[in-house]
C-alpha positions in Angstrom: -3.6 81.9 -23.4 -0.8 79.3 -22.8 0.3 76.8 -24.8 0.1 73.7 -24.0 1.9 70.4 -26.0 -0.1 67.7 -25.0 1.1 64.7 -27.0 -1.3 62.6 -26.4 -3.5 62.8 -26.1 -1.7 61.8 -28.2 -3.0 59.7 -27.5 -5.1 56.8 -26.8 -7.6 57.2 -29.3 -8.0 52.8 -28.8 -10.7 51.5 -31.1 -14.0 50.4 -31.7 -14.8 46.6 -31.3 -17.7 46.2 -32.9 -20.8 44.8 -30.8 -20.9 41.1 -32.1 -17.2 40.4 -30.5 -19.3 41.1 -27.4 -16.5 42.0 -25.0 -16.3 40.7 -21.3 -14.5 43.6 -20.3 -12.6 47.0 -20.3 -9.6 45.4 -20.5 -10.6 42.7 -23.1 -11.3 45.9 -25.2 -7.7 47.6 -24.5 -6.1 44.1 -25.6 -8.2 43.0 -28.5 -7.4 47.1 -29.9 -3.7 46.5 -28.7 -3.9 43.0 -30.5 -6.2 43.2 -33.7 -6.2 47.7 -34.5 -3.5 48.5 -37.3 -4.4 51.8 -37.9 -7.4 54.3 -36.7 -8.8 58.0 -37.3 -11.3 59.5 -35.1 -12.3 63.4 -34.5 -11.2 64.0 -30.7 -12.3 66.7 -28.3 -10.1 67.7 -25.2 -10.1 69.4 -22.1 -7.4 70.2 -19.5 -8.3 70.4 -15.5 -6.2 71.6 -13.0 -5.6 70.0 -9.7 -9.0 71.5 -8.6 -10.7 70.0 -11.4 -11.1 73.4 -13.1 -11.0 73.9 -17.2 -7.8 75.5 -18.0 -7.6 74.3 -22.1 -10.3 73.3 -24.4 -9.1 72.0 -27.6 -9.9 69.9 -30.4 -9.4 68.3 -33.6 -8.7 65.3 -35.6 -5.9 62.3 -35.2 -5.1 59.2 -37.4 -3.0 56.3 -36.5 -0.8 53.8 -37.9 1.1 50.9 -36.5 4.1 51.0 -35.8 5.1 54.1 -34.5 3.0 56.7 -36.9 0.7 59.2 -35.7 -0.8 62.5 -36.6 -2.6 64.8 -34.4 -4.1 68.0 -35.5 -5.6 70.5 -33.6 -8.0 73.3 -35.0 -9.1 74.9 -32.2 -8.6 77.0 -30.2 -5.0 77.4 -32.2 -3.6 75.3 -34.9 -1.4 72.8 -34.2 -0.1 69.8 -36.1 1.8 66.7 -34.2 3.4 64.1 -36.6 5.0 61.0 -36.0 7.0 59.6 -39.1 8.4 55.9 -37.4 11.7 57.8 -36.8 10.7 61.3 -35.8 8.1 63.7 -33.8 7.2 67.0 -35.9 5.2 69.8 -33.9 3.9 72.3 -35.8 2.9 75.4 -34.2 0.8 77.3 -37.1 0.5 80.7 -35.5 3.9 81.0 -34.0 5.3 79.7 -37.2 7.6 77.3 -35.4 8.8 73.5 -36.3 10.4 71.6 -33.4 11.6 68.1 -34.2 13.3 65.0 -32.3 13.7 62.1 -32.6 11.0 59.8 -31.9 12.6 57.3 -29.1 13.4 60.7 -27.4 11.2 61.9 -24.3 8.1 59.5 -25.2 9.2 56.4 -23.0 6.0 54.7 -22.0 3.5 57.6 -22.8 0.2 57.1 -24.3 1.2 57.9 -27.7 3.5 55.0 -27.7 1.1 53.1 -26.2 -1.3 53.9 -28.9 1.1 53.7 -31.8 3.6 51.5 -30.9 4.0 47.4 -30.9 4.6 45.2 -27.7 3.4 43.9 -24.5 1.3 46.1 -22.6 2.3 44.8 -19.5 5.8 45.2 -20.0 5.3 48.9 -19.6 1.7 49.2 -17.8 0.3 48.1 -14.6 -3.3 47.3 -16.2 -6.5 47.0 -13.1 -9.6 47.1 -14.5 -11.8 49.3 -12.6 -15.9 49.3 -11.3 -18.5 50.8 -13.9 -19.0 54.3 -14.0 -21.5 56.6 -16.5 -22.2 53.7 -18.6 -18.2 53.3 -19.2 -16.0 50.2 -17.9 -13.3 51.7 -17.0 -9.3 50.0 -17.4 -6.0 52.1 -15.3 -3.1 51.6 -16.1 -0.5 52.8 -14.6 3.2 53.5 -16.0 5.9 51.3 -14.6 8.7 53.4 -15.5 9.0 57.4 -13.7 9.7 59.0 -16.5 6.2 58.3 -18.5 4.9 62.2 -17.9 1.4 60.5 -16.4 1.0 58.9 -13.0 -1.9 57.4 -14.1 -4.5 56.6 -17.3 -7.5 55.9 -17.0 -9.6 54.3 -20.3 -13.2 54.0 -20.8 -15.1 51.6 -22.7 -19.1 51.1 -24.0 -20.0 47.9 -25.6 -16.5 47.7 -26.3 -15.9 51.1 -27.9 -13.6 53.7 -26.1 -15.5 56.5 -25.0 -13.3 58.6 -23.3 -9.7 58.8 -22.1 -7.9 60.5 -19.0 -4.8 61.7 -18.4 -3.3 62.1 -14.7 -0.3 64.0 -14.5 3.0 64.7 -11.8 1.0 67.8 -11.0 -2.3 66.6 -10.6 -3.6 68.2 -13.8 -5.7 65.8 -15.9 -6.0 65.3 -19.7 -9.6 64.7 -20.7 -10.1 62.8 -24.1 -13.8 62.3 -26.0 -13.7 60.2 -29.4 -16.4 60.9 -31.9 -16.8 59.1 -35.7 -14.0 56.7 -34.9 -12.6 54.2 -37.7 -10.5 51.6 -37.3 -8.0 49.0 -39.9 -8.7 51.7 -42.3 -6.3 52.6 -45.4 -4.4 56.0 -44.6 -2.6 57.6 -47.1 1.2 57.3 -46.5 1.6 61.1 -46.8 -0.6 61.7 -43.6 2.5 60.8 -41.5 4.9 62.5 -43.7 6.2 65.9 -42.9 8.1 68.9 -44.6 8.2 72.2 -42.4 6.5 75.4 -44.4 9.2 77.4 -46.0 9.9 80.5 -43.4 9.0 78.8 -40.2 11.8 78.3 -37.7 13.2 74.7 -36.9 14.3 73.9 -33.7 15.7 70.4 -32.4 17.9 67.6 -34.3 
């Protein structure tokens, strides 16, 4: 099976407002998480479609997130995988192949989801953000990269009473990344060495 590095799903694992706030909208939901979330852990499940909509990966695991700029996702199935983010660098861990590649963290992300979710700013600055009709129960919030060199054409968020149910992902070839949050937690205490990293002694390191 291929491998795919999908870093983000990396996501946009956006948070939970809880049902009092009574949110008007999708987009009130992105902003207030944007706004009010500091950090967040959730289990995730994913699934990658190709342009005809057919599963071509099924993965999952779990992620945690710290503003600014600190992230961990771990996959456990169908392969391990670990993807940290320390505030200056992006660790990938590839358990089976025994392989480390690391860069720096400004490097390739630009305007991706993961910065989206992890990083500090104006959403607009970076995003074209149209909230979109009801669909399954979910409001549903696009936004859409202003800069080419995001890796998505489009993102698409999905919100229930204010809580984000599921994510997608649209990509330059028309694959889409498929995100589905379960026992999400938000402004929660994360211990600092969740977004630390050391590679295994043995495995190869590749990049700066």
């Amino acid at each position: 099976m291929k491998r795919f590095l999908i870093l983000l799903p990396i996501l946009f694992l956006t948070g939970f407002a809880q049902a009092a706030n009574n949110p008007k909208s999708g987009t009130d939901s992105l902003r207030r998480f944007f706004n009010e979330v500091n950090s967040f852990s959730a289990r995730f499940s994913q699934v990658v479609l190709d342009e005809r909509h057919s599963p071509i990966q099924e993965s999952s695991g779990t992620l945690w997130i710290e503003r600014p700029n600190k992230f961990r996702w771990d996959y456990d199935k169908p392969y391990k995988q670990q993807i940290v983010a320390d505030g200056k660098r992006l660790w990938v861990y590839d358990v089976g192949l025994q392989q480390v590649t690391v860069r720096a963290l400004s490097n390739g992300l630009g305007d991706t989801p993961a910065m989206l979710l992890a990083g500090k700013g104006r959403l607009d600055d970076n995003f074209k953000i149209k909230a979109l009709s009801t669909q399954n129960d979910l409001e549903w919030v696009q936004l859409t990269p202003k800069h080419k060199d995001s890796g998505y054409e489009d993102i698409r968020i999905g919100f229930a009473l204010g809580k984000l149910r599921a994510l997608e992902m649209v990509d330059g070839f028309g694959h889409v990344t498929r995100v589905t949050l379960e026992s999400p937690r938000e402004n929660i205490r994360i211990e600092s060495t969740r977004f630390s990293f050391t590679p295994p002694e043995g495995v190869d390191v590749v990049g700066e």
